[in-house]
C-alpha positions in Angstrom: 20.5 -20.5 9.4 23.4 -18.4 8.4 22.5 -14.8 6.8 23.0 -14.4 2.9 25.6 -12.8 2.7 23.8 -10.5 -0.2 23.0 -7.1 1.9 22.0 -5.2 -1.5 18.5 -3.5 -1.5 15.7 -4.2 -3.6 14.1 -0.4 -5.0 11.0 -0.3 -6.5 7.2 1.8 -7.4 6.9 5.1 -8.6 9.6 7.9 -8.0 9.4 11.5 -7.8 8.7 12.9 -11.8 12.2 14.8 -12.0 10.2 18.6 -12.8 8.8 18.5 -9.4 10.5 19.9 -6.4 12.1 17.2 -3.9 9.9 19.2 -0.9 6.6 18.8 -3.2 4.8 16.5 -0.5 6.5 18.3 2.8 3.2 20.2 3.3 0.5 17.3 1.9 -1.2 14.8 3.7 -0.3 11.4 2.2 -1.7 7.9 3.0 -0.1 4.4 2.8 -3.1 1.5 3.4 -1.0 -1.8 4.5 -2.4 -5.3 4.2 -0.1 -8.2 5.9 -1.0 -11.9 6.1 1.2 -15.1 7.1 2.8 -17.8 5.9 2.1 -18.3 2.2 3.9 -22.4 1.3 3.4 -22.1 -2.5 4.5 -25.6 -3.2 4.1 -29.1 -0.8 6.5 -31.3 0.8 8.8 -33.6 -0.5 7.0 -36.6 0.9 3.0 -35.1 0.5 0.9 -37.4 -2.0 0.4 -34.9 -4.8 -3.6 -35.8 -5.6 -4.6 -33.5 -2.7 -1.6 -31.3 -2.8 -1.7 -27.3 -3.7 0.6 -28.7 -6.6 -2.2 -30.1 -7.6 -4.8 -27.5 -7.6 -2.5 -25.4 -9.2 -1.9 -27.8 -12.7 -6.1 -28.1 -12.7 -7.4 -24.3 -12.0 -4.3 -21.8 -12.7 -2.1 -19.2 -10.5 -5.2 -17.4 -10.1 -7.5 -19.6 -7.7 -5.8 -19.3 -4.5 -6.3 -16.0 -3.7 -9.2 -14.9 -5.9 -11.7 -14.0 -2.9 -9.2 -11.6 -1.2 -7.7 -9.8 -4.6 -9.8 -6.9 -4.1 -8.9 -6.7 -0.4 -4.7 -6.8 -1.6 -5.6 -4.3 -5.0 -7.1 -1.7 -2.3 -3.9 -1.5 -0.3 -0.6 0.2 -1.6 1.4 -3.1 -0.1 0.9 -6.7 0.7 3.2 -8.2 2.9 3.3 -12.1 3.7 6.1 -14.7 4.6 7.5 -17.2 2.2 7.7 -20.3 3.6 9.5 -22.3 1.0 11.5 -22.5 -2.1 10.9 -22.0 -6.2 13.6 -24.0 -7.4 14.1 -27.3 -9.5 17.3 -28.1 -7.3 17.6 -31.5 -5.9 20.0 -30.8 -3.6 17.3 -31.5 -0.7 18.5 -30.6 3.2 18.0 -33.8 5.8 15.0 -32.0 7.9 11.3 -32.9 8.4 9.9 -31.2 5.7 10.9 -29.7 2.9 8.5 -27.3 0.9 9.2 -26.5 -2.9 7.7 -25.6 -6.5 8.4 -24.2 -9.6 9.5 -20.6 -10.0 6.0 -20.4 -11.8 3.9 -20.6 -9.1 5.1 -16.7 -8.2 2.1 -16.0 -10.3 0.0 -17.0 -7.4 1.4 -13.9 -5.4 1.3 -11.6 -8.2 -2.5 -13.0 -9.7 -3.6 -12.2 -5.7 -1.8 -8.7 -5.9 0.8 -9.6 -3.0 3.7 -7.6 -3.7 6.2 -8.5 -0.9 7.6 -11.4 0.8 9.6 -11.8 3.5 12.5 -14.8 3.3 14.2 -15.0 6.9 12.4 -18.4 7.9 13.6 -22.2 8.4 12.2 -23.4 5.1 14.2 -20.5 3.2 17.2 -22.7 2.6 15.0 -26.3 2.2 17.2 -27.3 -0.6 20.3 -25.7 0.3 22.2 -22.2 -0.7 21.1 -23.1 -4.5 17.4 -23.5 -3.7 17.7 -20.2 -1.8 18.7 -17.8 -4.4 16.4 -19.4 -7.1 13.7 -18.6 -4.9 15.3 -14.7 -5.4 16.0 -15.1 -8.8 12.0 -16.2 -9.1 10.7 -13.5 -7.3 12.5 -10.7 -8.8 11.4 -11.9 -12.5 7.4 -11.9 -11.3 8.3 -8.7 -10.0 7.8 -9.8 -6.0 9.6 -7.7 -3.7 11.3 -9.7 -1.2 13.7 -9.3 1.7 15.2 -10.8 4.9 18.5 -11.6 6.6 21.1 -8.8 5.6 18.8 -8.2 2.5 16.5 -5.2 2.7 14.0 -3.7 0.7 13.7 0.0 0.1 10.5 1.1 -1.5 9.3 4.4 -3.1 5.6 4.8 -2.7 4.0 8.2 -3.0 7.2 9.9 -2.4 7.2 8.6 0.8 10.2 5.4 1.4 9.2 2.1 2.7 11.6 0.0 4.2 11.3 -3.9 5.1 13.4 -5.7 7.1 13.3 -9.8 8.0 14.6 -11.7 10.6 14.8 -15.8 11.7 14.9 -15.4 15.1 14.5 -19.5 15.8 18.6 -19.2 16.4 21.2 -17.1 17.4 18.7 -14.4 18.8 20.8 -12.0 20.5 23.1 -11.2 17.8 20.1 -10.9 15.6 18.2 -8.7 17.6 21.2 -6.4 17.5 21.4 -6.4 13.7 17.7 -5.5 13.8 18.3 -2.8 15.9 21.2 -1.3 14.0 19.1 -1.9 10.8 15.9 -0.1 12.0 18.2 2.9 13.2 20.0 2.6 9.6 16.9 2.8 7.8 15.6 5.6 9.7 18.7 8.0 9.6 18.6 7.4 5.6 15.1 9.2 5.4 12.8 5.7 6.3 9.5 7.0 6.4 7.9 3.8 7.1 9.9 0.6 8.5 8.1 -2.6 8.9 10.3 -5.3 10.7 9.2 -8.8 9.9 10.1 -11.7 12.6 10.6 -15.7 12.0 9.7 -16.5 15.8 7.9 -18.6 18.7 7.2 -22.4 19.0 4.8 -24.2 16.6 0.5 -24.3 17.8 1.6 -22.2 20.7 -1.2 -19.2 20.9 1.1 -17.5 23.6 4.2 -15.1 22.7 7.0 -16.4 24.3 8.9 -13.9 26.6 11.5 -13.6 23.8 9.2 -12.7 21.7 7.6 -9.7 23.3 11.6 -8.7 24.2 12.5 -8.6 20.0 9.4 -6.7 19.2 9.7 -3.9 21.5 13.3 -3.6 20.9 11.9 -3.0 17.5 9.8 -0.6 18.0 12.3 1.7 20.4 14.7 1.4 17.8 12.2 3.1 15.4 9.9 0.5 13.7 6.4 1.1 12.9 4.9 -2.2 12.7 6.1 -5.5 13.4 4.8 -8.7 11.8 4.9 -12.2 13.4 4.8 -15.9 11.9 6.3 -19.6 12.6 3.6 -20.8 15.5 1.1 -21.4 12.2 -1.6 -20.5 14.4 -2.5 -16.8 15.1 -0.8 -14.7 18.5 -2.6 -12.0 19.7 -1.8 -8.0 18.5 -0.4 -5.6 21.2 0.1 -2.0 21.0 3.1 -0.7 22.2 4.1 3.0 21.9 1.7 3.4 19.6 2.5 1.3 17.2 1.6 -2.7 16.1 2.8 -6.0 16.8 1.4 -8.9 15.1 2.7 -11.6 16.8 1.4 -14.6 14.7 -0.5 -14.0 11.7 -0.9 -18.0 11.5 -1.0 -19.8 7.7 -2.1 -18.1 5.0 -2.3 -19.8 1.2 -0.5 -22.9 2.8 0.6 -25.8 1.1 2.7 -27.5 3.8 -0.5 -29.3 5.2 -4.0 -30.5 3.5 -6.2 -30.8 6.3 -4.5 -28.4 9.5 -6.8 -28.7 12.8 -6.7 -25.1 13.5 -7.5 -23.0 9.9 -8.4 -19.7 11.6 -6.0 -16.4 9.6 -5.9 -13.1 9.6 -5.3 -10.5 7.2 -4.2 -7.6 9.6 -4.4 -3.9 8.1 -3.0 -0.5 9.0 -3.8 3.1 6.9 -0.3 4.9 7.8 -1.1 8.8 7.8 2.2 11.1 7.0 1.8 14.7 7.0 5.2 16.6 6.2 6.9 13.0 5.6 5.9 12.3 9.3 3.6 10.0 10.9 0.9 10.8 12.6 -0.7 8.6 15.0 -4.4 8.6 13.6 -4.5 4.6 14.7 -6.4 3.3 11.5 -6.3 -0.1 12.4 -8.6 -3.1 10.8 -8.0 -7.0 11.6 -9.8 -9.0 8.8 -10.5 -12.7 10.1 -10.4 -15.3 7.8 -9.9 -19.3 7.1 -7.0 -20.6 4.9 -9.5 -22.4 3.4 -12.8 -22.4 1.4 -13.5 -25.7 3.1 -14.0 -26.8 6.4 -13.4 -30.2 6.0 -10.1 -30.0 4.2 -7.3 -27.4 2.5 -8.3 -26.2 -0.7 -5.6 -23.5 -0.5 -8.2 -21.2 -1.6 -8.0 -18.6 2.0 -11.3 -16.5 2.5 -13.1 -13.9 4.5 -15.3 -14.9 7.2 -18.2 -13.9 8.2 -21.0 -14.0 11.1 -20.6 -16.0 14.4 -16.9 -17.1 12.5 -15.9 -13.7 12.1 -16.5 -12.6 16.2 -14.7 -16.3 17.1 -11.9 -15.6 15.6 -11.8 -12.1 16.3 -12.0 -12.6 19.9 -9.3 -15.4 19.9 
């Protein structure tokens, strides 16, 4: 996919109250608690029979019911990330693919009801009804109030005085050049007073459970360049987390609240979080790490789009995969 060509950044939170001194955290010890998850599909496919569709469970029990067992998870962070994989638009104009995954810009509620408050957009579903379907997906967002970013688009956060930068690439074509983007970006947001930069990557082959070489090569490149966490999604089942340099690399979170399929084979998630410790502005490596497993669904015989914590012999299986 081409990059929008939009490179504008999205500012949001709280901000410094304008009687305080700029250096009144320099000394404190401030935390940032980080939830991230993957692919979120908010909508089905063009050809899906509706009866047993997320559509579906949307019109009979409201933007709340998806993510009702992990709200208080996502309301004790200070950010929820995921990946939107699909559109919010009533465009017709649909692109010749395999599937194409859309809804109405209502069902942003489901993020917002489930206290996600960013998505990223650099995927190969972004643009599933063309340049139109793309920016009413924006245009969606921004009116529930949903950060989102990817491509050339940024966002730039304010968070306890501290600034949050996210940053999304598709890295299923034209990797090299992207990579170097990312790089340059990363650097960017560093030198204009970053304290935080997560890098979100569109990567991998499809029910693979193995990074591919390329992938390990973008995230570190990442990571020297100055990110602090790296997020993975594409392979809709989960990759395993490395630690380079001290910092993170989710390779695969997996599906998430996923409409693109109503019965997957493999349902195992993961809800990865990371407490970020700043003293001064700078981070400290204090390694608060917790990986939540979980199942996209509440059933285990079908998708209910409902994901959920699990528990028990679950919990270890999918921990130890």
């Amino acid at each position: 996919e081409t990059p929008a060509d939009d490179a504008g950044h999205t500012e949001t939170g709280s901000e410094s109250q304008s009687e305080q001194p700029e250096t009144s955290t320099q000394s404190e010890t401030v935390q940032l608690t980080i939830s991230a998850a993957g692919d979120c599909t908010l909508g089905k496919d063009k050809a899906a029979a509706y009866a047993t569709s997320l559509n579906a469970f949307y019109d009979a029990r409201g933007a709340s019911y998806f993510l009702e067992d992990l709200k208080s998870v996502f309301e004790g962070d200070e950010l929820t990330i995921t990946n939107m994989e699909g559109t919010l638009t009533e465009s017709d104009a649909i692109v010749e693919k395999s599937f194409n995954f859309k809804a109405d810009a209502a069902y942003a509620d489901i993020l917002t009801e489930g206290s996600v408050e960013a998505v990223n957009l650099a995927n190969n579903h972004s643009r599933d009804y063309g340049e139109k379907g793309y920016t009413d997906t924006i245009e969606a967002l921004d009116a529930a109030g949903i950060v989102n970013f990817g491509y050339e688009r940024a966002a730039t956060m304010k968070m306890k005085d501290l600034q949050v930068t996210l940053l999304g690439y598709n890295l299923l074509s034209k990797r090299e050049s992207t990579i170097e983007q990312m790089k340059e970006s990363v650097a960017k947001a560093k030198v204009e007073g970053g304290n935080l930069v997560i890098v979100s990557f569109h990567w991998g082959k499809e029910r693979q459970y193995v990074p591919l070489e390329y992938q390990k090569t973008a995230a570190h490149a990442a990571i020297d360049a100055g990110a602090d966490l790296v997020l993975g999604h594409h392979p809709h089942v989960l990759q395993g987390v490395e630690k380079y340099n001290g910092r993170y690399i989710c390779y695969s979170l997996g599906n998430f609240c996923f409409g693109g399929n109503k019965n997957p084979s493999d349902k195992d998630t993961m809800i990865f979080q990371q407490t970020f410790t700043f003293e001064g502005g700078n981070l400290l490596d204090d390694d608060q790490v917790r990986i939540l497993p979980c199942s996209l669904s509440s059933s285990t015989k079908k998708n209910d789009y409902r994901p959920r914590i699990l528990k028990g012999k679950e919990k270890e299986r999918v921990k130890q995969k």
